[in-house]
N, C-alpha and C positions, 0 to 999 in steps of 0.2 A: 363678516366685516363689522367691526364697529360702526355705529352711528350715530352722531351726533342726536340726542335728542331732544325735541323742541319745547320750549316752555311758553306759553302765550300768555305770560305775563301781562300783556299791553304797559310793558316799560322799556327806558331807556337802557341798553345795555352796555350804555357807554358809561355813563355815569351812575356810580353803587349811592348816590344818595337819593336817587329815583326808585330804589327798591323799596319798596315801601311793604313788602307781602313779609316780611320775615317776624319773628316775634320778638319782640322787646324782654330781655332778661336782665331780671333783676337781682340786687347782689342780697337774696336771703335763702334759705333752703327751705324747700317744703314736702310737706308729709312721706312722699315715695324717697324723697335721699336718705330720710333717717331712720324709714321701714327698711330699706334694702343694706344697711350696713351691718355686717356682721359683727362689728366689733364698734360700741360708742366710745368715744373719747369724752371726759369728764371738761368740758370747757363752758364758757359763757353763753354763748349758741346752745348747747346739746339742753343746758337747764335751765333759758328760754322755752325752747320746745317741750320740754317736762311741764312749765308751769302752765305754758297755755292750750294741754292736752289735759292738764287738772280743772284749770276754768272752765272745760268746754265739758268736763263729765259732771263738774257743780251744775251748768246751767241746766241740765238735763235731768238735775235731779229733781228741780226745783220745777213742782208743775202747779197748773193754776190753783190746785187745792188751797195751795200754801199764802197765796195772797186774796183768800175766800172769808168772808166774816165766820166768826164762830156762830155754832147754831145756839137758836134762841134771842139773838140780836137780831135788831131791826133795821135794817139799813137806814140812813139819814135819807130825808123826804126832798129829792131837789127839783120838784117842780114849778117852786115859787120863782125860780132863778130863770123859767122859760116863758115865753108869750104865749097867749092862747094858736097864734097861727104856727110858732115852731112845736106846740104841744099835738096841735093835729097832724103838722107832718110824722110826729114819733108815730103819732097812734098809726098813720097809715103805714108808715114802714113796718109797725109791728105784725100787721095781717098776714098769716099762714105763715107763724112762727119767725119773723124778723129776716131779716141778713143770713146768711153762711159766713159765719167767722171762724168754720175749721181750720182756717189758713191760719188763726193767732193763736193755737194750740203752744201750749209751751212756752211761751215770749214771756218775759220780764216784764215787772212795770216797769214805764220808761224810765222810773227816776232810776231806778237801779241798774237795767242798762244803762244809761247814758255814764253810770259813775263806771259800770266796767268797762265803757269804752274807752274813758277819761284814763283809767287804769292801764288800759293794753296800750294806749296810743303812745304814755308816758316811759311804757318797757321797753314800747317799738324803738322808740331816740334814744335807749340807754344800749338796744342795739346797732343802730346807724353810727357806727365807732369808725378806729380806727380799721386798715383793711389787714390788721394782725390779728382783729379777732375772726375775720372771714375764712384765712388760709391758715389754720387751726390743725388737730389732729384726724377730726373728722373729714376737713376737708381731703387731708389728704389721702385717708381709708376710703374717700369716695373713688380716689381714681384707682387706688389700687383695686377695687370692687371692678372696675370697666376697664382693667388691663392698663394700665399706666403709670408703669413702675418706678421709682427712684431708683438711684445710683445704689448699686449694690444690693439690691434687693433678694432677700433670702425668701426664696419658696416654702411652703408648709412642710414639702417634702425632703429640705435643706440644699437644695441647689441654687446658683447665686445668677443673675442676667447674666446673660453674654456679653461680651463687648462685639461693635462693629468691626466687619473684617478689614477696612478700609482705615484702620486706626492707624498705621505704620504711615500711610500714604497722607494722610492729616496731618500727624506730627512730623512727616517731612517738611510738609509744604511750611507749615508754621514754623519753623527754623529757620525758615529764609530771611539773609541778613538785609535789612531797609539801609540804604544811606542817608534818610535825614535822622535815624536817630544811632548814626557814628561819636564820636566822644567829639569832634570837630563841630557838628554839626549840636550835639545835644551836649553839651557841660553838664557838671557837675554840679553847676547853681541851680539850673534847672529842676536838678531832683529837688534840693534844698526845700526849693521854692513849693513843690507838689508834696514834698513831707507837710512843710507847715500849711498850706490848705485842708490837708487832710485831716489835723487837728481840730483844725477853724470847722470842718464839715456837722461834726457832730453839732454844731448850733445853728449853723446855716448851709442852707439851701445852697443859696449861691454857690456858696464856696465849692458843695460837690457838682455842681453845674461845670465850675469851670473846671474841676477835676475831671472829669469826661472829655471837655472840650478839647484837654491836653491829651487824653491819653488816644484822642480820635485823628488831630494833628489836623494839616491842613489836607483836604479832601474833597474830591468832587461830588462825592459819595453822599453828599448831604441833598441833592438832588433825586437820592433815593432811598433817604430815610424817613423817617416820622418820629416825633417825640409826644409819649403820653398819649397818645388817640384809643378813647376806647375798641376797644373789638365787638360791637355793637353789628356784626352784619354777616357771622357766620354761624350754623350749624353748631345744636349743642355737643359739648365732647362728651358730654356722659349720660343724664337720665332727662332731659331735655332743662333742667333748670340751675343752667348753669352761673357761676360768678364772672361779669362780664371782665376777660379777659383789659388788663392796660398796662403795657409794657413802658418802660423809661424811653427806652429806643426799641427801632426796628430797620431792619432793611429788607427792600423789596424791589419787586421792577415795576415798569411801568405799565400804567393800565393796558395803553395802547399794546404792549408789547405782543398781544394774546388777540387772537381774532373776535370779534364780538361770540361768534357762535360758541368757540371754548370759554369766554367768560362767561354767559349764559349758562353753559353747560354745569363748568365748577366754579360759579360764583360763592356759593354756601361752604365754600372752603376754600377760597384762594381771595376772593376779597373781604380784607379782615376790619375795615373798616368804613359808614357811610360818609365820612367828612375828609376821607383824602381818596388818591387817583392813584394808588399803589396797589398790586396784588401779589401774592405768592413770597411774604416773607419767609425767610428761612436763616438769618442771624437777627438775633435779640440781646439785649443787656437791661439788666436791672440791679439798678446801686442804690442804697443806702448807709447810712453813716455806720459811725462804731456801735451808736448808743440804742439803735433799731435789731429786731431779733433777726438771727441767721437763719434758724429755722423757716422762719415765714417768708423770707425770701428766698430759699431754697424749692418752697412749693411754689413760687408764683412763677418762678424761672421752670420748674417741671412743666406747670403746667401752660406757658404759656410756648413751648418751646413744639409739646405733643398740638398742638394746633399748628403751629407751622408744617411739623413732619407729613400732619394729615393733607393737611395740602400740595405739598412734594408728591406726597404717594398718590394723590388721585390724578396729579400730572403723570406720574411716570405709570400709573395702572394703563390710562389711557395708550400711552406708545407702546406698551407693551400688551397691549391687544387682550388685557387679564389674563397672561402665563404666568402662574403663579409659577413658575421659574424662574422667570425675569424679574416679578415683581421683589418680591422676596428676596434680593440677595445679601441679605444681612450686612448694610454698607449704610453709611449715615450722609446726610446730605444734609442737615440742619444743625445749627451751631448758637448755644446758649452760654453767656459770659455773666458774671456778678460780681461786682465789683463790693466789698464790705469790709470797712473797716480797716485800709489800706491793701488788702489783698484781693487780686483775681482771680477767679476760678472760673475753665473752660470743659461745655458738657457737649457734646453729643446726641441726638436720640434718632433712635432708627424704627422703623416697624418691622414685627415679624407677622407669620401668619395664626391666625387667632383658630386654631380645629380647621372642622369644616367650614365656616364662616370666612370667604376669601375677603369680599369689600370690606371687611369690619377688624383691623388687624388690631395689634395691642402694639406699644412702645414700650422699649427702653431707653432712661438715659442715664450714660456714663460721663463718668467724669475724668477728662484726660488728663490734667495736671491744673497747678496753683502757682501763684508768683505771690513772692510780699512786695508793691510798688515801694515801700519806706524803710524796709532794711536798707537796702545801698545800690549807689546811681548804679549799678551794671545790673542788679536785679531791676529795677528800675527800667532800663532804657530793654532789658529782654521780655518784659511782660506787655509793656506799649507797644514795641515788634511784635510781636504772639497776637496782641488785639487785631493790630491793623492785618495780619499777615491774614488770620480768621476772617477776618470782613472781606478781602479781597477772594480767599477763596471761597466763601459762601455765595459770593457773587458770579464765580465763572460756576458753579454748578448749576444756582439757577435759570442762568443763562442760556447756560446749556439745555438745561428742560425744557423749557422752555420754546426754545429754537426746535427741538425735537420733536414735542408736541404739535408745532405750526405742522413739519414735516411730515408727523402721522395725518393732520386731518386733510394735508395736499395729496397727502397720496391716496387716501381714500375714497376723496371726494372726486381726483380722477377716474379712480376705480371704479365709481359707479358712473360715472359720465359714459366711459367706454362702454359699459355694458349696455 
């Protein structure tokens, strides 16, 4: 039987901003991501790392010799600049050869440090950019290094992901017709009106604010979303030094929903943030305008989407007792949307199992279909159906887990009472 195991934290397990044991990641990469990639990508990050892997083989070269008088020179006499009572403490420190100052072996004068610091600090802010130079090519050969494939992803061997077998059963569900966005209910002004904000977007914020607003409609559902919160409280996805995950939106359930002992349990992957009371998302969207790369939203949706699945899969490894029959059944239960430059696109990702390595699987995500919101009100009012239809059934899955999981640790926990 599985059991529950205990973490004696001495925290609150009710509330994830009490976690204080987890490690703070930061949005840069260091030494083992750029050792471990087999392939570098030629970007602003990669030759950062070149030049401060060159500074650090100058400094090295550069040894006390080099800041040494030439011989035959007399050093300058600076004793007149000390008092007779700090000239006797020198003489007494000098007895049986002074100080151990092997520890300054190799050090810079300071003037020269300070200037290389002034130097690195200056690189440092020309890296604290936008988050397009983060989610790069590199970044994303990081996860393909740690199993976490993009849509379509061709093997070395040329075979391409799978898709989820549950795909038929998705795009059923997301077919189903809403009646608030009937022609009665939703006009044709209405597109008009989400055409011309979408224009507007590429310059303001707002505007694509309120382009979400509409394509999310009216919904209770906002009682279990979060917008923007960083992912600041789970378990790294890949070499422990990860870019801290932040999603535009998310949906989740509620903290409560989950007995403390299972939050305890899979906190480090089902609560994804310390400043809300939500756990175990598994729908996400992330929009930007026309005039923002596709690319770089493509990875953040990858990646932020294989953090959700991770957490699904440790739900569902639990009820399923680690049968890697059950676990495994190549079916997606997490659902990522990107909304860019008038059009939608809906992904998928599922995990498979990674060899012998059960707990550690790899992801795929596919991409099930695209809508353009601004061609014409009936694509229009069928991609906003497709959104809502996706959030609605992301929701009865987790739901579902969820309730399952309660179920495994009751019966369990009976299990061992009787015995």
């Amino acid at each position: 039987m599985h059991e529950i195991r205990q973490k004696n934290r001495g925290i609150s397990s009710l509330n994830p901003r009490t976690r204080d044991t987890r490690k703070l990641y930061v949005n840069f990469f260091h030494l083992q991501f750029w050792d471990e990639l087999s392939k570098i990508w030629l970007t602003d990050n990669a030759l950062e790392e070149h030049n401060r892997r060159n500074r650090a083989v100058s400094r090295c070269s550069e040894g006390p010799a080099a800041s040494q008088p030439p011989l035959g020179i007399i050093p300058d006499d600076h004793t007149d600049s000390y008092s007779q009572n700090e000239l006797l403490e020198i003489k007494k420190l000098s007895r049986y050869g002074g100080p151990n100052l092997s520890d300054l072996r190799n050090f810079l004068d300071p003037r020269i440090a300070n200037a290389d610091i002034e130097r690195h600090n200056s690189d440092i802010s020309s890296v604290t950019r936008a988050t397009s130079s983060i989610y790069n090519g590199n970044f994303e050969q990081n996860l393909i290094e740690y199993g976490i494939y993009p849509d379509e992803y061709m093997f070395p061997e040329g075979q391409i992901t799978a898709v989820p077998d549950n795909l038929d059963e998705i795009n059923k569900r997301l077919a189903k017709r809403r009646p608030s966005l009937s022609l009665l209910r939703c006009p044709d002004s209405e597109f008009r009106q989400f055409k011309y904000l979408d224009t507007s977007s590429r310059i303001s914020r707002p505007a694509l604010n309120y382009l979400l607003q509409t394509i999310e409609g009216k919904t209770p559902d906002y009682y279990y979303m979060d917008f923007g919160l960083p992912f600041n409280g789970l378990a790294p996805l890949t070499d422990g030094f990860q870019v801290t995950a932040k999603p535009d939106r998310y949906t989740s359930a509620y903290l409560e929903s989950l007995r403390p002992q299972l939050r305890e349990e899979f906190s480090d992957f089902i609560i994804p943030s310390r400043e809300s009371r939500l756990i175990a998302p598994n729908f996400f969207l992330q929009a930007r305008g026309p005039d923002r790369s596709l690319a770089t939203v493509l990875r953040q949706a990858c990646y932020h989407s294989a953090l959700g699945a991770r957490g699904i899969h440790k739900l569902r490894s639990y009820i399923c007792d680690n049968q890697e029959d059950s676990i495994y059944n190549n079916k997606a239960y997490t659902l990522t949307l990107i909304y860019h430059g008038g059009h939608l696109r809906l992904f998928t990702t599922h995990p498979i199992a990674r060899g012998e390595k059960l707990s550690d699987p790899k992801y795929i995500i596919t991409q099930l279909n695209s809508w353009s919101l601004v061609s014409n009100a009936e694509s229009f009012r069928e991609g906003v159906a497709t959104y809502r239809n996706a959030r609605d059934w992301a929701k009865e899955q987790r739901n579902t887990i969820i309730s399952n999981t309660d179920k495994r640790f009751l019966n369990s926990y009976s299990g061992r009472c009787s015995a």
